[in-house]
N, C-alpha and C positions, 0 to 999 in steps of 0.2 A: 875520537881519540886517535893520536897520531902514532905508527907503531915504529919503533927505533931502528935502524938500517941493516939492520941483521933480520929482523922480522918479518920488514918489508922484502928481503932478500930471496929468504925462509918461501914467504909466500907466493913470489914469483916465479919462484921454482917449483913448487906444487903445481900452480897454474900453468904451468906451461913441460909439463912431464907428458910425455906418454903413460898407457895404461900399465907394462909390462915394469917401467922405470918406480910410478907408484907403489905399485908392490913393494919392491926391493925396500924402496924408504920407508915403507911401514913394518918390514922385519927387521929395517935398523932403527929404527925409533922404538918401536916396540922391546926392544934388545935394550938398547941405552936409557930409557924408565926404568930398566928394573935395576939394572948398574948404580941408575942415580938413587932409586929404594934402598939398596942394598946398603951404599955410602951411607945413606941417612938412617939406615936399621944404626948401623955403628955409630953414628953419634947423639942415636935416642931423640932420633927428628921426628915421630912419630904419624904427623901427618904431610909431613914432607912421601915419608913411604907410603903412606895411603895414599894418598894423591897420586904418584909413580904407578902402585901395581894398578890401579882405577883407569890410568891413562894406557898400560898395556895390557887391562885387557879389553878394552873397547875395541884397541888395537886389533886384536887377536878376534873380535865379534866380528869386525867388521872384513876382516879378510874371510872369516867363517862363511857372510852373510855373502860373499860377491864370487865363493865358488861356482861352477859351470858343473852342475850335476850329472854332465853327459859323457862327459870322458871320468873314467875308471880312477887316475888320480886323486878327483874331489872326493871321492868314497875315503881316500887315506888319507888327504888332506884335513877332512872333516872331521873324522876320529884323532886327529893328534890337535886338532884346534883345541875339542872337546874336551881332550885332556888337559890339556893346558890351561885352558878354563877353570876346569878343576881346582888343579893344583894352586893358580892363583890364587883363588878364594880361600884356599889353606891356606896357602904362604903369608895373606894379609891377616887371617884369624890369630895363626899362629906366631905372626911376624919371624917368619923360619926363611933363613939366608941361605940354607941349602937349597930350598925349592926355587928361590930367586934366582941364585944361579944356575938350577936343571935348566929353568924355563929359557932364563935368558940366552944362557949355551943353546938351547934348540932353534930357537928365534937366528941367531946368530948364524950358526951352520945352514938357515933355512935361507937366508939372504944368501948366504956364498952360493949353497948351492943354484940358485934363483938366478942370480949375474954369471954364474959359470953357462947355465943352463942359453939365459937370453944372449950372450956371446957366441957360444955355437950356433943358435938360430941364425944369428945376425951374419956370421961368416958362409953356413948354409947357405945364406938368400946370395949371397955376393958371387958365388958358384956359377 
């Protein structure tokens, strides 16, 4: 199957990220499911939102799963994965819009801070 020029786009940009860049785009993707859940909570898309919070929290497993348990971070990183987790699993039982956007709001601020974070490295190394 042939994938349409946005997808093929989509995916050459995957392909060709660094590891620190992937991140970033799985806390904005992760972020923008639940937005698109959220949308479809209000127009009673019902598995439009399933499918959404499904898709962020893999999202969220899977940055869980690619922690570095050695540095003190993953220890806090881990616990707000965990939570979030959590909450997912509410938010879709419950189809609760509130928790959709805790989650999403944290995913969000997690991305800024993550590009704030990898900009300083980057100007660091340039030193």
């Amino acid at each position: 199957m042939r994938m349409n020029p946005y997808e093929q786009y989509k995916q050459q940009d995957l392909e060709t990220s660094n590891q620190q860049e992937l991140v970033g785009k799985l806390y904005n993707e992760g972020a923008m499911s639940l937005k698109r859940a959220i949308t479809a909570l209000a127009d009673n898309k019902y598995d439009v939102v399933n499918d959404n919070i499904k898709k962020a929290q893999t999202i969220v497993s899977t940055l869980n799963r690619s922690l570095d348990m050695q540095y003190e971070i993953a220890g806090h990183l881990r616990s707000l994965y965990i939570y979030m987790l959590k909450r997912l699993v509410e938010a879709n039982v419950k189809k609760d819009q509130t928790i959709l956007e805790e989650i999403s709001g944290m995913l969000s601020e997690l991305r800024d801070v993550w590009s704030e974070a990898i900009t300083r490295s980057k100007r660091l190394q340039s030193i």
